[in-house]
N, C-alpha and C positions, 0 to 999 in steps of 0.2 A: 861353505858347504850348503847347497839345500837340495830338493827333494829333484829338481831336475836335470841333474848331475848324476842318477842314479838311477835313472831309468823307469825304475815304480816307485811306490811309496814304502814300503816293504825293505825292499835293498837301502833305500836312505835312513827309514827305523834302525833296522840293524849296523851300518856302517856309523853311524852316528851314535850308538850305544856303546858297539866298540869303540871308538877315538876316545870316550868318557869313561871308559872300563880301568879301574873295577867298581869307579863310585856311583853308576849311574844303572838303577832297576827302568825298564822302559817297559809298561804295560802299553803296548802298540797296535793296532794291527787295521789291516785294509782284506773288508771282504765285503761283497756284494755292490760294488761300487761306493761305498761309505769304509768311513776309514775311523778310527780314535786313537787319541793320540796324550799319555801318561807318562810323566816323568819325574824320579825321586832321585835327587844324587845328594851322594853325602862322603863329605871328606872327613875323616875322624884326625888325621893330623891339624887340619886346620879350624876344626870344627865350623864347616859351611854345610849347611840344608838347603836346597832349593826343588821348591815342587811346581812342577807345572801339569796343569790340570784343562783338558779339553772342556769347553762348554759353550755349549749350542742355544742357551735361554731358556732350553727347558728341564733337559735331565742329562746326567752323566750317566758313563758305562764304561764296563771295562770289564779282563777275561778274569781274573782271578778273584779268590775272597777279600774283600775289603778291609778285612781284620788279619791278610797274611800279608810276610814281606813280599816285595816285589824280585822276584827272582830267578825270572828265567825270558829268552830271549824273545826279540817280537816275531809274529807269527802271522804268515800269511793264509786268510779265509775263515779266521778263527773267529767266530762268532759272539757277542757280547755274554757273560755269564750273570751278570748283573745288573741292573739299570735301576735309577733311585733319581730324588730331587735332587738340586743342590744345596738346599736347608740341611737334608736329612745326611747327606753325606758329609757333607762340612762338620756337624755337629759330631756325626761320628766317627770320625778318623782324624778332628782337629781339635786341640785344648784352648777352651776361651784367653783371648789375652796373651797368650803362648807364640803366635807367629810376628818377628820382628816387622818384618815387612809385607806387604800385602799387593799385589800389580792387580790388577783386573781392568778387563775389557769384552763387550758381546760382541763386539767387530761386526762384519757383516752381518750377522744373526737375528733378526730383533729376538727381545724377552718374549717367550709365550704370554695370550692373554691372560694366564692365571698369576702371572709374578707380576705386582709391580717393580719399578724399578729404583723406588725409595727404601721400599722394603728389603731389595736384593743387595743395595748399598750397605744395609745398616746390619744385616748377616755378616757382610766383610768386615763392619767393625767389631762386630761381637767379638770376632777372633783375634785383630789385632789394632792400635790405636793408628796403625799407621799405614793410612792405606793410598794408596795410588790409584787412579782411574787415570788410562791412556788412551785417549781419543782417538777415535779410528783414523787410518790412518786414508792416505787420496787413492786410488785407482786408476788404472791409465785409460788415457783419454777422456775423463771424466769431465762434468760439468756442472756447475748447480744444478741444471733438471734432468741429466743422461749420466749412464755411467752404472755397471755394475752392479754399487751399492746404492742405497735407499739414503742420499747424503742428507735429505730435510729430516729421516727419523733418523739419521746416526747423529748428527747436530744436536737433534731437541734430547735426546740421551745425554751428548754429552756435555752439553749449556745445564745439564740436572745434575747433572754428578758433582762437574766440578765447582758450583754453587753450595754444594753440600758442605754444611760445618763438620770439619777437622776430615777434611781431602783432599790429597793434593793432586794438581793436576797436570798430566804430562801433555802436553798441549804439541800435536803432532802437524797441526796445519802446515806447516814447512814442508812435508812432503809434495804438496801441491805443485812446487817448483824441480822437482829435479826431473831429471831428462828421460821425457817417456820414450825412445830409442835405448839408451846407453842403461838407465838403471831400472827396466823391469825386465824379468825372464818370462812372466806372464801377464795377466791382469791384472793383475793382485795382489802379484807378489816383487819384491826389489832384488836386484843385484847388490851385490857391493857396491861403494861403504854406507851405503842408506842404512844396515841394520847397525853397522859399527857405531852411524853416529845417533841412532836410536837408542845405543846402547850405552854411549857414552852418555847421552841427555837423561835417561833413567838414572845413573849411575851420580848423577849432578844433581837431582833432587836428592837420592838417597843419603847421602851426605849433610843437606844438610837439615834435614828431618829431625828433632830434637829430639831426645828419647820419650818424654813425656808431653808430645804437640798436644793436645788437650788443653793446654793451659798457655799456649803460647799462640794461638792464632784462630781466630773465631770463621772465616770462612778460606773455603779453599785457594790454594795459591798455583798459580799460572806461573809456570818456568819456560820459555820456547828456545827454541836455536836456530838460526840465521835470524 
């Protein structure tokens, strides 16, 4: 499933909240040619949380109160009600220490000039020992000096993260090879199974993440696939 399967961005929020219903709040929406894009699911039989949270380097936003549940369907034209750092927001709607696992990535985005990007790491650790940094991934037709993305500042980001003690690191270059006819729908984005196996390769570090990595490994560790 992705967003161009559905015509706008709008009908893929919502079709996609459904298929995850009833565990999944989607604070969503596309207005004014910009779009944001919030996700809370949670399974109380199995007890699984996973939040995914839009961020663009400099501030988040979203339509509802930040201290209500997520509760009602995504919305198109619906304008942000909120917008905050992401220091200020992390700190207030997360418990230090509290989140098992941690993914992050600015992807195409660079960090506004006011974050650096040591600083913006070590906010991911406040909250959990265990955190992941996923290297942006290739764009089609790209090349070391063309291409979409800005590849020398997404490198020197991510040559800094995954350097960083007690990070680990999802190490995405392999993208670089798969087939810019058969596995992109856009620029930028992949066909199947490039997220399957993106998913399976996340799912291959998080195993074997120790509970207490602090104390088991002094710099970040490089996992790849192919």
């Amino acid at each position: 499933m992705n967003e161009n399967t559905h015509g706008e961005w709008i009908q893929f929020f919502k079709t996609s909240n459904r298929v995850l219903a009833p565990y999944e709040d989607c604070d969503c929406s596309y207005y004014g040619g910009r779009f944001f894009e919030h996700r809370r699911y949670y399974d109380p039989v199995n007890n699984i949380r996973v939040t995914y949270l839009m961020y663009r380097g400099f501030f988040i936003e979203g339509t509802n109160d930040t201290n209500s549940l997520w509760a009602h369907e995504p919305q198109k034209d619906s304008a942000p009600q909120w917008s905050m750092g992401m220091k200020d927001y992390l700190l207030q709607n997360f418990t230090p220490k509290k989140v098992d696992f941690l993914v992050t990535n600015v992807g195409f985005f660079p960090f506004h000039e006011s974050i650096v990007p040591a600083q913006y790491i070590q906010w991911m650790r406040h909250l959990s020992d265990r955190v992941v940094w996923k290297t942006t991934t290739a764009v089609m037709g790209e090349t070391p000096t063309q291409g979409f993305a800005d590849r020398a500042r997404c490198n020197a980001y991510d040559a800094e993260m995954c350097a960083t003690k007690h990070v680990y690191c999802m190490d995405t270059s392999w993208t670089q090879k798969v087939d810019q006819k058969l596995d992109y729908w856009n620029s930028n984005h992949f066909n199947e199974p490039v997220y399957s196996i993106l998913n399976d390769q996340l799912m291959d570090i998080l195993k074997v993440i120790p509970a207490n990595p602090v104390h088991h490994h002094a710099n970040g560790s490089v996992i790849r696939r192919f």
